[in-house]
Gaussian input, Z-matrix of N, CA and C with variables (Angstrom, degrees):
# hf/3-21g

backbone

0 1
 N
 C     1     B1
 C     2     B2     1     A1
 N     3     B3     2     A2     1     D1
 C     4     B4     3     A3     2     D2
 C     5     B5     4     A4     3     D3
 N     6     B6     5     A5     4     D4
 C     7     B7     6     A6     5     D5
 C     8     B8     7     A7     6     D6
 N     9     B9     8     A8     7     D7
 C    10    B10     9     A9     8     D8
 C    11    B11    10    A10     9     D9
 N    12    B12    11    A11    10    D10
 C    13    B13    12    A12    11    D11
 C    14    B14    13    A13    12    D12
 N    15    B15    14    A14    13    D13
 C    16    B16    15    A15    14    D14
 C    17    B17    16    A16    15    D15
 N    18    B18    17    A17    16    D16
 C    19    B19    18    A18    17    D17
 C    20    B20    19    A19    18    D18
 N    21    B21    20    A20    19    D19
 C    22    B22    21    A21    20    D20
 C    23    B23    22    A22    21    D21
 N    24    B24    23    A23    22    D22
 C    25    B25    24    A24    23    D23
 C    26    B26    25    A25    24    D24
 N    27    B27    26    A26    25    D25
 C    28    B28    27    A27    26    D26
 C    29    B29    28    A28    27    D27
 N    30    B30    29    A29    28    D28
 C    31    B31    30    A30    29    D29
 C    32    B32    31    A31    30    D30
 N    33    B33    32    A32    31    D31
 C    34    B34    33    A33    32    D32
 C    35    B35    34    A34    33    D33
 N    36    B36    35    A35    34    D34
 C    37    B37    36    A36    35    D35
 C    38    B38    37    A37    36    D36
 N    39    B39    38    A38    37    D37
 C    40    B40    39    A39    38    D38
 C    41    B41    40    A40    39    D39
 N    42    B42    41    A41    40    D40
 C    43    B43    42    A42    41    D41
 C    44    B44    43    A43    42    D42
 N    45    B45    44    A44    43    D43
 C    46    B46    45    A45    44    D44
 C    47    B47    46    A46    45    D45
 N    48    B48    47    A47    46    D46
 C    49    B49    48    A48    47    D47
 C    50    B50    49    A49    48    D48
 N    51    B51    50    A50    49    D49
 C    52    B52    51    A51    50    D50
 C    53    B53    52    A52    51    D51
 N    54    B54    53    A53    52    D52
 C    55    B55    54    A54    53    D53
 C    56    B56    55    A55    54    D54
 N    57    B57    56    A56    55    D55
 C    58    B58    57    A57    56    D56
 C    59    B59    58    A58    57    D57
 N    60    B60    59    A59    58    D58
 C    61    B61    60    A60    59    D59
 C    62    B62    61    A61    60    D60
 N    63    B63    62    A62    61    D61
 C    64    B64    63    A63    62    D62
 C    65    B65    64    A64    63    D63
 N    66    B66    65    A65    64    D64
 C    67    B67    66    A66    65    D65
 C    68    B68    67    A67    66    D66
 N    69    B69    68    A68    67    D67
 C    70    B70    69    A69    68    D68
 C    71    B71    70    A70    69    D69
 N    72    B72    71    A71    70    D70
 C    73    B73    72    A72    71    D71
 C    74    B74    73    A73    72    D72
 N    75    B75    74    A74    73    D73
 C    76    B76    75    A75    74    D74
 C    77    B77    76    A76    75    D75
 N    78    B78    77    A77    76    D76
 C    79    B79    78    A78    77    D77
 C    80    B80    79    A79    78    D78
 N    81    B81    80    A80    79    D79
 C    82    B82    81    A81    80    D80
 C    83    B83    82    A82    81    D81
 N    84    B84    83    A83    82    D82
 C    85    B85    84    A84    83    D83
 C    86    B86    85    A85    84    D84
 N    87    B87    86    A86    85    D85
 C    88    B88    87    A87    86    D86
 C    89    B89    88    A88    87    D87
 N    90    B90    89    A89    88    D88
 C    91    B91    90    A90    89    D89
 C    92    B92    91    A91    90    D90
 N    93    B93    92    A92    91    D91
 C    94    B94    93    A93    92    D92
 C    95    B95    94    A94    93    D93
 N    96    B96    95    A95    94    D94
 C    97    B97    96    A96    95    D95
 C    98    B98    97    A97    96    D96
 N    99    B99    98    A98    97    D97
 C   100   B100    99    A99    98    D98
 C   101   B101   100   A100    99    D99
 N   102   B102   101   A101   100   D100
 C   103   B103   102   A102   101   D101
 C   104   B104   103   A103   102   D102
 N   105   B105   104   A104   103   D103
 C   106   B106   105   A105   104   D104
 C   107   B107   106   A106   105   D105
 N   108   B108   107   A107   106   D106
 C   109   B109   108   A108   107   D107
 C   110   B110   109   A109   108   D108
 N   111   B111   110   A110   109   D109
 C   112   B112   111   A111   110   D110
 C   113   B113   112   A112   111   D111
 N   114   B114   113   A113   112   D112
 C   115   B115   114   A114   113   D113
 C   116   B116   115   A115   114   D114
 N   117   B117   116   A116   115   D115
 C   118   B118   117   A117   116   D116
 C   119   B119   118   A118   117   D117
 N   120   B120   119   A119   118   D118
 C   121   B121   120   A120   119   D119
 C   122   B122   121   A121   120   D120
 N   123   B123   122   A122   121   D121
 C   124   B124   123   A123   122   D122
 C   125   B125   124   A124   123   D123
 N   126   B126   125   A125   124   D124
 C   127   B127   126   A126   125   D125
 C   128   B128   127   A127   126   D126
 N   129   B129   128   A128   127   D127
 C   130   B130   129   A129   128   D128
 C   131   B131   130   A130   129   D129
 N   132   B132   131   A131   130   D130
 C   133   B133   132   A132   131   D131
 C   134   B134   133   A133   132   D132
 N   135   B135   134   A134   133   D133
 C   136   B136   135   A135   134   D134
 C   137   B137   136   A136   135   D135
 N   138   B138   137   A137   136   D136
 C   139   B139   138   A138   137   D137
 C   140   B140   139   A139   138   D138
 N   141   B141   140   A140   139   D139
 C   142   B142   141   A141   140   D140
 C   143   B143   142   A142   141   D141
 N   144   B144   143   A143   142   D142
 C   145   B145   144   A144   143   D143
 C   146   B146   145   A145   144   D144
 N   147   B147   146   A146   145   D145
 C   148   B148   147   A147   146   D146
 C   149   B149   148   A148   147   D147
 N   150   B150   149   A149   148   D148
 C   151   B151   150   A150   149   D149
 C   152   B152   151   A151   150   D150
 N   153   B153   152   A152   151   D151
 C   154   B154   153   A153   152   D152
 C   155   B155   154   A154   153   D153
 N   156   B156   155   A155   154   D154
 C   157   B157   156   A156   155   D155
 C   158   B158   157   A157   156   D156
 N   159   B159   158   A158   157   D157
 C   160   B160   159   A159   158   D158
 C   161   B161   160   A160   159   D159
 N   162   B162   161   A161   160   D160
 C   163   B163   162   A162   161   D161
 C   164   B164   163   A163   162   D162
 N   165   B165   164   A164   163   D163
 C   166   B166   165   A165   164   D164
 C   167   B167   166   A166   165   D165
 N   168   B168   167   A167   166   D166
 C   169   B169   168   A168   167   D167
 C   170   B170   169   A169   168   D168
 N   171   B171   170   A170   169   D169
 C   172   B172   171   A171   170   D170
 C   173   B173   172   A172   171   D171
 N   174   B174   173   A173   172   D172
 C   175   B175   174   A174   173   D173
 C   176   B176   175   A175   174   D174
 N   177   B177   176   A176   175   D175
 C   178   B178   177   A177   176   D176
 C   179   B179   178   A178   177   D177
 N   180   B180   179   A179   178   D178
 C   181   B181   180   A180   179   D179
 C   182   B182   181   A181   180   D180
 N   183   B183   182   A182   181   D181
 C   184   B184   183   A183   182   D182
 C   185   B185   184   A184   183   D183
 N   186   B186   185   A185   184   D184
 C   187   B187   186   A186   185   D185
 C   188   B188   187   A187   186   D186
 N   189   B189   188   A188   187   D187
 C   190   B190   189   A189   188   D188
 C   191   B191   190   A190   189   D189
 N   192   B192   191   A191   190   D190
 C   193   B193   192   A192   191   D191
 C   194   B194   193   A193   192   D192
 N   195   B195   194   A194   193   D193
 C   196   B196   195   A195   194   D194
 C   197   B197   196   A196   195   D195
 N   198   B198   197   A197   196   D196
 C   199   B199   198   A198   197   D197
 C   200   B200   199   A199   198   D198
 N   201   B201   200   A200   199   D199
 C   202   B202   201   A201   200   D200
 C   203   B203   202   A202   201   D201
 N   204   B204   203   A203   202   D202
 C   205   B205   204   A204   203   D203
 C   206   B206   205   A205   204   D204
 N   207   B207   206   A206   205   D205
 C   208   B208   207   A207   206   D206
 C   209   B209   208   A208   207   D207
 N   210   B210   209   A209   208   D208
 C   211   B211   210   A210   209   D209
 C   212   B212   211   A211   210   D210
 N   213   B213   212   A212   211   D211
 C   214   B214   213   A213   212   D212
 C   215   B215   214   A214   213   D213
 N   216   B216   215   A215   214   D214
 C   217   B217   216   A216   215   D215
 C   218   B218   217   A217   216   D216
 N   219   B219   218   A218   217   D217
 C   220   B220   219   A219   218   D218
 C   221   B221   220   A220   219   D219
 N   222   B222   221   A221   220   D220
 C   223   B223   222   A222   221   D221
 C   224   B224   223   A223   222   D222
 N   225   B225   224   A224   223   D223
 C   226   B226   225   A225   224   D224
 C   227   B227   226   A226   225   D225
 N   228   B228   227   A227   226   D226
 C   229   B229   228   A228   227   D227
 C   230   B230   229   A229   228   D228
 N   231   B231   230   A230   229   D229
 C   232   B232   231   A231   230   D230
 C   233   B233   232   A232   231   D231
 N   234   B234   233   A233   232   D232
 C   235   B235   234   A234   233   D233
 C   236   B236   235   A235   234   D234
 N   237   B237   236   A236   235   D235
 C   238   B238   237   A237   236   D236
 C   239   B239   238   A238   237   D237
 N   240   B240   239   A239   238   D238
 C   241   B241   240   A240   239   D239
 C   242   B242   241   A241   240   D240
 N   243   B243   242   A242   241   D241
 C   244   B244   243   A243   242   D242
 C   245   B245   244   A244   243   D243
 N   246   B246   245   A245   244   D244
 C   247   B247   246   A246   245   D245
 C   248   B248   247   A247   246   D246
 N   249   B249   248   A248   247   D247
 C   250   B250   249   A249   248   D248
 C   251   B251   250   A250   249   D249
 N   252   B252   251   A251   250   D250
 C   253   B253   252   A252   251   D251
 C   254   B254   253   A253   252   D252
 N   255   B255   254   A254   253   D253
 C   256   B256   255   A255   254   D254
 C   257   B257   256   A256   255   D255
 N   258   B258   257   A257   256   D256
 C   259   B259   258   A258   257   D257
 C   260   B260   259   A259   258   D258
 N   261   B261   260   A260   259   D259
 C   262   B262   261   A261   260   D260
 C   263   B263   262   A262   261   D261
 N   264   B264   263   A263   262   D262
 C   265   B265   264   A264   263   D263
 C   266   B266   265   A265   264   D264
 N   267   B267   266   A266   265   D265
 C   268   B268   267   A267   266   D266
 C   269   B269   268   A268   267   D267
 N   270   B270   269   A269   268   D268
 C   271   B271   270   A270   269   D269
 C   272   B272   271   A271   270   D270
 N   273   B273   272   A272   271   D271
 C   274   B274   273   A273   272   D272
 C   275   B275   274   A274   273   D273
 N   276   B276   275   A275   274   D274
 C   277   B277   276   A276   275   D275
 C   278   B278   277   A277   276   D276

   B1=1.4474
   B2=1.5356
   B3=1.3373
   B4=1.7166
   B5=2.3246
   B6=1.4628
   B7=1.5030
   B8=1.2689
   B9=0.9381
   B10=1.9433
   B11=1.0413
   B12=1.2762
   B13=1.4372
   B14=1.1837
   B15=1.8565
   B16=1.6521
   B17=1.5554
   B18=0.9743
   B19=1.6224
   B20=1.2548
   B21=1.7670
   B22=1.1402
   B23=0.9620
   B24=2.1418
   B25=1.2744
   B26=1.5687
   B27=1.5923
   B28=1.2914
   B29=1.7110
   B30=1.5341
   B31=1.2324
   B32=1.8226
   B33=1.7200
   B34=1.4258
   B35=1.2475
   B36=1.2033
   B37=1.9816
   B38=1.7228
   B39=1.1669
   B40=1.5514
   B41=1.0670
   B42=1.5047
   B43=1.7719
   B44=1.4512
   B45=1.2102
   B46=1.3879
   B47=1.7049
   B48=1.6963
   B49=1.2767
   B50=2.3029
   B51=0.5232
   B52=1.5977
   B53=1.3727
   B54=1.3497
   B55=1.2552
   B56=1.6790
   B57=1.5345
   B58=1.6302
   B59=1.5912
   B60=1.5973
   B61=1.5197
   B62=1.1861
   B63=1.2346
   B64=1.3585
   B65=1.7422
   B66=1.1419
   B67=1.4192
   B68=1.6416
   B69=1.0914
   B70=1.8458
   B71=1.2013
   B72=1.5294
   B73=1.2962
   B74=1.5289
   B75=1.3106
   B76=1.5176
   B77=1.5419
   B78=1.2961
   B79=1.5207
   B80=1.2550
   B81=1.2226
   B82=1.5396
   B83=1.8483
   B84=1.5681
   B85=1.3929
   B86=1.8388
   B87=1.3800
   B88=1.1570
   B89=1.9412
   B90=1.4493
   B91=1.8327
   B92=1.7625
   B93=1.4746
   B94=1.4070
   B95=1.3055
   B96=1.0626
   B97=1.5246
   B98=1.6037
   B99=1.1761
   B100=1.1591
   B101=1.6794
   B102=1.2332
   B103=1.6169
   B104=1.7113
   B105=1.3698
   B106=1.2308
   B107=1.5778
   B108=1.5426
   B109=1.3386
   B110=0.7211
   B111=1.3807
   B112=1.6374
   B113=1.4512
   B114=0.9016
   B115=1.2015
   B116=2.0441
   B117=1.2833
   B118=1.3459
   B119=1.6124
   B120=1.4502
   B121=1.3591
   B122=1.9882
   B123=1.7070
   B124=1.7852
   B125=1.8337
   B126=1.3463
   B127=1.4445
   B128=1.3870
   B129=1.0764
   B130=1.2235
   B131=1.5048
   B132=1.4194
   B133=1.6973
   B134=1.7287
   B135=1.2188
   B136=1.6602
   B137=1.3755
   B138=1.2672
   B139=1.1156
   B140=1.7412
   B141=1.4833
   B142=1.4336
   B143=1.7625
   B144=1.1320
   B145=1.2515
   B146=2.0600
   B147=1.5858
   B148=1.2161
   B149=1.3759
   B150=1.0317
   B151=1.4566
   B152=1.7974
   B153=1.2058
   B154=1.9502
   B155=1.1400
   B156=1.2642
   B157=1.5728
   B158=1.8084
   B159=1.0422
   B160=1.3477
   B161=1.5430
   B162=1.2256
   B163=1.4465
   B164=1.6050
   B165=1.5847
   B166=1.3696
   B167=1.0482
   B168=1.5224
   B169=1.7550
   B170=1.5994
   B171=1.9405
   B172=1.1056
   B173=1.9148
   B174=1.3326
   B175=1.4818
   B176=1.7248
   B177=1.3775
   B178=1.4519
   B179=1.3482
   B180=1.5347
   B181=1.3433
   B182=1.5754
   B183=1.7265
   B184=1.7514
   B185=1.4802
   B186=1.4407
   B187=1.5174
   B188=1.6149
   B189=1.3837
   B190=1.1993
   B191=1.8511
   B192=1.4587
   B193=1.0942
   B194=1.9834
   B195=1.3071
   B196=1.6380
   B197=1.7369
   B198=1.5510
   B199=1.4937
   B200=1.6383
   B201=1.7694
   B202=1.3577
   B203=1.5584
   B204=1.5008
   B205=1.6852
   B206=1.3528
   B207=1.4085
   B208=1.5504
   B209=1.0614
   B210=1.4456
   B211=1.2556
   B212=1.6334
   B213=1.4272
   B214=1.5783
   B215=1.4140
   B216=1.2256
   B217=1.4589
   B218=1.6767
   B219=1.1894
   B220=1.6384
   B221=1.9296
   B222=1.3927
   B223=1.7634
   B224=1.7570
   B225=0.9682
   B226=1.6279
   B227=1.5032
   B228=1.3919
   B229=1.7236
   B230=1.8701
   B231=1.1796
   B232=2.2727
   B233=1.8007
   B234=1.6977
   B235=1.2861
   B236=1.4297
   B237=1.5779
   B238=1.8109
   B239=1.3159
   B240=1.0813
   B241=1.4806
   B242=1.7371
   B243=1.3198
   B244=1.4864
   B245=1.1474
   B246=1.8911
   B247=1.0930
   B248=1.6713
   B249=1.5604
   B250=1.3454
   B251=1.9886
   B252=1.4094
   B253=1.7911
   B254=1.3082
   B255=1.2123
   B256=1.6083
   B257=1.4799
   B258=1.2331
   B259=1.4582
   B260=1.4635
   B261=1.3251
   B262=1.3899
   B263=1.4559
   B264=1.6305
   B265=1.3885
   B266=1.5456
   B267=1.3832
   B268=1.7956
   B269=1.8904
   B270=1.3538
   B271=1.5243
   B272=1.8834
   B273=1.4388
   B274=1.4465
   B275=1.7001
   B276=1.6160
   B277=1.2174
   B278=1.6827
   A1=107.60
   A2=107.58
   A3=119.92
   A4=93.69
   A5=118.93
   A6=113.65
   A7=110.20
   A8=109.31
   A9=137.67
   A10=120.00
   A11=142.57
   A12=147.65
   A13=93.67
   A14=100.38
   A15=108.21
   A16=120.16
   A17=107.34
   A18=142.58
   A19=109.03
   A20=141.54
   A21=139.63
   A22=130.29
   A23=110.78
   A24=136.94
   A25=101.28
   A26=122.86
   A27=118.00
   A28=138.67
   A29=100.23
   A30=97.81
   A31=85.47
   A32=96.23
   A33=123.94
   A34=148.23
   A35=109.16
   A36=95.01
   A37=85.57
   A38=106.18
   A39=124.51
   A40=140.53
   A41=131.76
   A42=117.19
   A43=104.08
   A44=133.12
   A45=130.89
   A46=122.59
   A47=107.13
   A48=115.39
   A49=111.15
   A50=91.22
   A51=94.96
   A52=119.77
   A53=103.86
   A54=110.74
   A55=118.10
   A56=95.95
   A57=104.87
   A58=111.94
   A59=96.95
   A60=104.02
   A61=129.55
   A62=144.89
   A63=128.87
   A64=118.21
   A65=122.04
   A66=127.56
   A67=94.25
   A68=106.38
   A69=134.99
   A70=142.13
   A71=145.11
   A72=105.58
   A73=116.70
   A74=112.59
   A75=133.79
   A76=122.78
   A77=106.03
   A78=132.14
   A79=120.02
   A80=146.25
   A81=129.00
   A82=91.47
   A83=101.56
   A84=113.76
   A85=110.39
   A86=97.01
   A87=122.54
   A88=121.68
   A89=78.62
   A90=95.35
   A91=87.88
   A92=98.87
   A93=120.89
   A94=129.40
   A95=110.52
   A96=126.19
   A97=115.36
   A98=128.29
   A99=134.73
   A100=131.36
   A101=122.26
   A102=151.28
   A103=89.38
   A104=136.33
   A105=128.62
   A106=92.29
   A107=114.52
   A108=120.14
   A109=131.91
   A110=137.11
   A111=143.77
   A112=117.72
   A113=141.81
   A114=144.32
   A115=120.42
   A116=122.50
   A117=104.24
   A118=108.42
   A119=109.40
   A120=107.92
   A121=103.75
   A122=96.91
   A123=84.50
   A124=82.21
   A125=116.91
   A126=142.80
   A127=113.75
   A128=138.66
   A129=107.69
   A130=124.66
   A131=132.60
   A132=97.50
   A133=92.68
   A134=110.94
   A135=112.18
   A136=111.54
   A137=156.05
   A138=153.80
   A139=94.04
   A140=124.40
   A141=117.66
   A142=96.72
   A143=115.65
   A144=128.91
   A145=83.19
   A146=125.75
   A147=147.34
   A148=143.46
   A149=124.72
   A150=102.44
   A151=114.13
   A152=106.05
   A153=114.39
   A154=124.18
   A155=128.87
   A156=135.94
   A157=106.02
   A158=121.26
   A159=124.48
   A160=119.41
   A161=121.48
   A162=101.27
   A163=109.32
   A164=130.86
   A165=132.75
   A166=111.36
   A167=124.62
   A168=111.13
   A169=83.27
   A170=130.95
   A171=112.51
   A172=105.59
   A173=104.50
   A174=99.41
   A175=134.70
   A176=80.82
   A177=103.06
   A178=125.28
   A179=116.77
   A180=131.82
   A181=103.08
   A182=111.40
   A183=106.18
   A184=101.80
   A185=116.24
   A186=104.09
   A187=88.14
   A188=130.32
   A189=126.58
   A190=128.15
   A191=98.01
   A192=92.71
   A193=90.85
   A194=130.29
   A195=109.00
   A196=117.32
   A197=101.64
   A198=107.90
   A199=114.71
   A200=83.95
   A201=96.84
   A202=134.90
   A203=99.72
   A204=111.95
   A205=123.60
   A206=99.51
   A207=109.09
   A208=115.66
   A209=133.91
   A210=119.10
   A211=119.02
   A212=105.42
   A213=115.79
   A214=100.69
   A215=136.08
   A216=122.81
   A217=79.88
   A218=106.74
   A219=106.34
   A220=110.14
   A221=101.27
   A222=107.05
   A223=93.85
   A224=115.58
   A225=95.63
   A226=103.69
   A227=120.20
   A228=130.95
   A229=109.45
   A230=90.16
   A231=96.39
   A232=80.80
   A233=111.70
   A234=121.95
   A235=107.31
   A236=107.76
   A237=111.71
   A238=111.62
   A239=141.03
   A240=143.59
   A241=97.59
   A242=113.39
   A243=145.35
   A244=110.09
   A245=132.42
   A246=142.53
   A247=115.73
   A248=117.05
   A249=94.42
   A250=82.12
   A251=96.90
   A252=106.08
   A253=99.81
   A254=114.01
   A255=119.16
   A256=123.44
   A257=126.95
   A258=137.95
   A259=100.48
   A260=120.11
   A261=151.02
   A262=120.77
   A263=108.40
   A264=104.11
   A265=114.72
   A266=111.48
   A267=123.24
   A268=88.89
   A269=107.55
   A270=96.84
   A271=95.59
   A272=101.48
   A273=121.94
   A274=126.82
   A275=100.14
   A276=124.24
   A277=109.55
   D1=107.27
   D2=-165.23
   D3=-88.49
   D4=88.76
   D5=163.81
   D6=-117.13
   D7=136.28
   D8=168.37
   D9=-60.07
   D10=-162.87
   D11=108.49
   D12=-156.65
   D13=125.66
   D14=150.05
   D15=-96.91
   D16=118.01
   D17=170.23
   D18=-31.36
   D19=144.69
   D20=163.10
   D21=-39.74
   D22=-28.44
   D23=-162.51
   D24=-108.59
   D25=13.18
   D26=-165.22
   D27=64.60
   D28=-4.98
   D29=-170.44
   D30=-89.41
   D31=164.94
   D32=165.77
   D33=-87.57
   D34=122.64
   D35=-152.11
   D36=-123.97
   D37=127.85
   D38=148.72
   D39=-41.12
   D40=60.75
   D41=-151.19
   D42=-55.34
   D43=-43.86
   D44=-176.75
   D45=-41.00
   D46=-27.33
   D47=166.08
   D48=-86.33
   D49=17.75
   D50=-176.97
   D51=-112.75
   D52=122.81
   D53=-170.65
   D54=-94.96
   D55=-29.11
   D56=170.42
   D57=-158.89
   D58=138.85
   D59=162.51
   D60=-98.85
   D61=122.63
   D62=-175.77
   D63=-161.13
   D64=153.67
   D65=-157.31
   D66=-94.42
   D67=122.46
   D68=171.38
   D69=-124.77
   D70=114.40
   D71=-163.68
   D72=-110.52
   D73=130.44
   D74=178.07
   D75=-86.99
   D76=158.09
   D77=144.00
   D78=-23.89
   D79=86.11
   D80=179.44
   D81=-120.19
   D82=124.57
   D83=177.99
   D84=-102.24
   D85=103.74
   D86=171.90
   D87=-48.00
   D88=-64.09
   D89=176.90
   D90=-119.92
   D91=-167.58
   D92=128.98
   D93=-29.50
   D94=-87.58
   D95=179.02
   D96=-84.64
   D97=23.71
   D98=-170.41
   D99=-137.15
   D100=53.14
   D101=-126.25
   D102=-105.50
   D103=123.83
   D104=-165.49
   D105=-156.77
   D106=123.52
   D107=169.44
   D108=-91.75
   D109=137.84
   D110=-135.13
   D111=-145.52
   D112=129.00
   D113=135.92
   D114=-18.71
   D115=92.74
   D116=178.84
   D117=-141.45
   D118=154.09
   D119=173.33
   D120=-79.20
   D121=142.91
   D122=-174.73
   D123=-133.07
   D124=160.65
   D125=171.22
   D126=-83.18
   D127=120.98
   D128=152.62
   D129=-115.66
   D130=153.86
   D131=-155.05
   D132=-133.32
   D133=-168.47
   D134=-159.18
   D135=-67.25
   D136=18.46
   D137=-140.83
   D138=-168.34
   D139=-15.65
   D140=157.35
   D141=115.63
   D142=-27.43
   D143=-137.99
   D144=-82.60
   D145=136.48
   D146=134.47
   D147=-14.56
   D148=67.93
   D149=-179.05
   D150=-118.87
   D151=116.12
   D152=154.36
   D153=-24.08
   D154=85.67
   D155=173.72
   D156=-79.85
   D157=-21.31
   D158=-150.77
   D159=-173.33
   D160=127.03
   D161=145.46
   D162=-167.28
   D163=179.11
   D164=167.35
   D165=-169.08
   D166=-164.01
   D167=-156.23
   D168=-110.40
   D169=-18.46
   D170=-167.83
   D171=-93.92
   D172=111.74
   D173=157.21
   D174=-0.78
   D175=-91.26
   D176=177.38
   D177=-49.80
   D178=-9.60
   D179=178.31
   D180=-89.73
   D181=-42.03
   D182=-177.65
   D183=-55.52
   D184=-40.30
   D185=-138.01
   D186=-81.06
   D187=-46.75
   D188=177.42
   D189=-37.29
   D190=-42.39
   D191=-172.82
   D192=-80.55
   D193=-37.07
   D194=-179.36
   D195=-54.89
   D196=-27.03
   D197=172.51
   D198=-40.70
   D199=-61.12
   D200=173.92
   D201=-62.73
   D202=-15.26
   D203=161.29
   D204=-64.47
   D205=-58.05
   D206=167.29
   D207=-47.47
   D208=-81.08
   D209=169.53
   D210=-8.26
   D211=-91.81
   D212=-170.00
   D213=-33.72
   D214=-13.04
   D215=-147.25
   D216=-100.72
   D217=-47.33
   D218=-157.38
   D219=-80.65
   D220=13.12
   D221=-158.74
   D222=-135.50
   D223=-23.90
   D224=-165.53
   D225=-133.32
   D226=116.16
   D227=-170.35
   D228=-66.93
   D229=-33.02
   D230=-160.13
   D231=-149.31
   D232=117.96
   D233=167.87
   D234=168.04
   D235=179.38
   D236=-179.97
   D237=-113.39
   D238=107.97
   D239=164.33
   D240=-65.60
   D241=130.81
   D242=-158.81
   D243=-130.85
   D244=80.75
   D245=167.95
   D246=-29.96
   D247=150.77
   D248=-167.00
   D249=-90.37
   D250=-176.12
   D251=-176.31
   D252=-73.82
   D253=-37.80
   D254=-164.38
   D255=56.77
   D256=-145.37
   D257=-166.04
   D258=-115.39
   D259=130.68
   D260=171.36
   D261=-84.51
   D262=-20.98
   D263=-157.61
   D264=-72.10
   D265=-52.51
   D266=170.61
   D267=86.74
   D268=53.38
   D269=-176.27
   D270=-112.22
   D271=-13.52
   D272=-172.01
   D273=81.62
   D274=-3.04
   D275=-177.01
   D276=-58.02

């Protein structure tokens, strides 16, 4: 079963290397000096190692789009699951 995922940030993640998906909330560095914790979906893949699939300051936006992970996960054999862009602002609004 050949699945993708492109990342909020565009990068490419291998589902076949992933051991778990799950909603956490992180560190998202805005500026420098500007460190704001977030709600995000994160990967984690066979070797332990982290990766950012997602994230924004509104809740209800992470869980939707993992809804929407799940889904895709359980519906489509060979394809790319496509993080939505979400919110940029980090205002937490």
């Amino acid at each position: 079963m050949a699945k993708t995922i492109l990342t909020q940030t565009n990068d490419v993640v291998n589902y076949e290397n992933c051991i778990a998906v799950c909603v956490e909330v992180c560190p998202i560095e805005y500026a420098e000096d500007h460190v704001v914790d977030e709600p995000c979906i994160v990967a984690t893949d066979v070797n332990g190692g982290h990766t950012m699939l997602f994230h924004s300051p509104n809740e209800d936006e992470v869980y939707s789009a993992m809804s929407d992970f799940v889904r895709w996960l359980q519906n489509e054999a060979f394809s790319t699951f496509e993080m939505p862009e979400g919110n940029e602002g980090g205002d937490g609004d």
